[in-house]
C-alpha positions as CSV (number, residue, x, y, z in Angstrom):
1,X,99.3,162.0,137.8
2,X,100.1,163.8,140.6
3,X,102.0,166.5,138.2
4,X,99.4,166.8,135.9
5,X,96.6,167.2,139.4
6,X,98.8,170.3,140.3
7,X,99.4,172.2,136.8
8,X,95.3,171.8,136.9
9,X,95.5,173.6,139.8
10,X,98.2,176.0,139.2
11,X,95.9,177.0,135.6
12,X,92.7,177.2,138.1
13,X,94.2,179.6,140.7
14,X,95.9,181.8,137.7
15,X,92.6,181.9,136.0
16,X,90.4,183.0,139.6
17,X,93.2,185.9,139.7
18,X,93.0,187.2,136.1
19,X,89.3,187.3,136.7
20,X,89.9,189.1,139.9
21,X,92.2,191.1,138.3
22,X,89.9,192.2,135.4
C-alpha cells in the first residue's frame, strides 16, 4: 500500500512539473 501511496505521488509531482514546464 505504502508503494503504491508513493508511485501516486511520484506520477502527481511529475505531472505539476510537465505542466510547469509547458
Amino acid at each position: 500500500m505504502f508503494h503504491a501511496q508513493a508511485s501516486a505521488e511520484h506520477l502527481r509531482q511529475a505531472v505539476f512539473v510537465a505542466t510547469h514546464r509547458l
